[in-house]
C-alpha positions in Angstrom: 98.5 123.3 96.4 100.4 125.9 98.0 102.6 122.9 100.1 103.2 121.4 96.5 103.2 124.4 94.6 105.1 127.0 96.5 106.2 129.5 93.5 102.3 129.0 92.2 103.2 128.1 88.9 100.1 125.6 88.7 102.6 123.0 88.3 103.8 120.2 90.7 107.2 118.6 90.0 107.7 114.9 91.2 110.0 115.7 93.9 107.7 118.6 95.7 105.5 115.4 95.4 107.5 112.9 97.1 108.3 115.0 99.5 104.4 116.2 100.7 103.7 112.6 99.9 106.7 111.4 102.6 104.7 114.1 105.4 101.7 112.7 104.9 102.2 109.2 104.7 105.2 109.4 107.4 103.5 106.3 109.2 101.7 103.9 106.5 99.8 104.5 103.3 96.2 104.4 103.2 93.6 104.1 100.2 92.5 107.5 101.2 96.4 109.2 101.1 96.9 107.6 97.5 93.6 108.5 96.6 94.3 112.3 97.8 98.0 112.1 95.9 96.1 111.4 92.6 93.5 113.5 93.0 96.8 116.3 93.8 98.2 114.7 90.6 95.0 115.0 88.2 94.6 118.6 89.5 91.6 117.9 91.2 89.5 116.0 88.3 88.1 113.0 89.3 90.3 110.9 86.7 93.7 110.6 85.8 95.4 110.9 82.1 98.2 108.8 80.8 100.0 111.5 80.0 100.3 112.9 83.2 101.2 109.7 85.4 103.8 109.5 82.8 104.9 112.8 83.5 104.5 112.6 86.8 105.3 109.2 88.1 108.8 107.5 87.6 108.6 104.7 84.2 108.0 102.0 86.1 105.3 103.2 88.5 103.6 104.9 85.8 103.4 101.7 83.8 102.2 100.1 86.8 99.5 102.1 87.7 98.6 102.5 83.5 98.4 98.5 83.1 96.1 98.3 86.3 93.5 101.4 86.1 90.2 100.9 84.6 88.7 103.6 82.1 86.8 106.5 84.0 83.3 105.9 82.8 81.3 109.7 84.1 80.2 112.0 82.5 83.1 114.4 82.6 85.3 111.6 81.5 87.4 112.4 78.3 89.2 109.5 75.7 91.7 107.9 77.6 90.9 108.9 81.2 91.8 106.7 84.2 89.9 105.7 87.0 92.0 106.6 90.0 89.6 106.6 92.7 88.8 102.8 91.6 92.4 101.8 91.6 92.9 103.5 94.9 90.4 101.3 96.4 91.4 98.3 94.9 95.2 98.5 96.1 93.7 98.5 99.9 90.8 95.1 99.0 88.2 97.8 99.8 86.9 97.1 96.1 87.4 94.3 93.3 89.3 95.2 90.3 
C-alpha cells in the first residue's frame, strides 16, 4: 500500500494505480498481476464491489469487467460482490467462465 498510497490516506487514486500497475506489468500481464491489482483495488477482500470498479476503473473497463464477473459466492460475500479471483483466471484460459 505504501507504493500506491504514499500520503496513507487509505485511498488509491486510478493514476497511483496505473502507474504501480505499468512497474509491475512492464513486460506482459499475467493472471496472477491482475489478480494482485484487484485484490490492491478491493483492499484486500477477496471480492470486488461495483461500486468500486466504477470508481476505480475508467467507464468502459469498468463495464467490462462488471458484464463479465460472476457473483462471489463465500461466506464473507456481501449483496452485490464480484468474483475477481474467478475472472482473473478466466481472462488467462486457466479456468471456464
Amino acid at each position: 500500500m505504501s507504493l500506491v498510497d504514499p500520503n496513507g490516506s487509505n485511498k488509491v487514486t486510478f493514476q497511483s494505480f496505473v502507474d504501480f500497475m505499468t512497474r509491475e506489468t512492464s513486460d506482459s500481464d499475467t493472471s496472477e498481476q491482475v489478480l494482485a491489482s484487484f485484490k490492491i483495488l478491493a483492499a484486500d477482500k477477496p471480492f470486488i464491489l461495483l461500486e468500486e470498479l466504477r470508481r476505480e476503473l475508467p467507464p468502459e473497463q469498468a463495464e467490462y469487467c462488471i458484464a463479465r464477473m460472476p457473483l462471489y459466492n463465500g461466506p464473507d460475500g456481501v449483496p452485490g460482490a464480484l468474483d475477481y479471483t474467478a475472472f482473473s483466471t478466466a481472462l488467462y484460459g486457466e479456468s471456464d467462465l
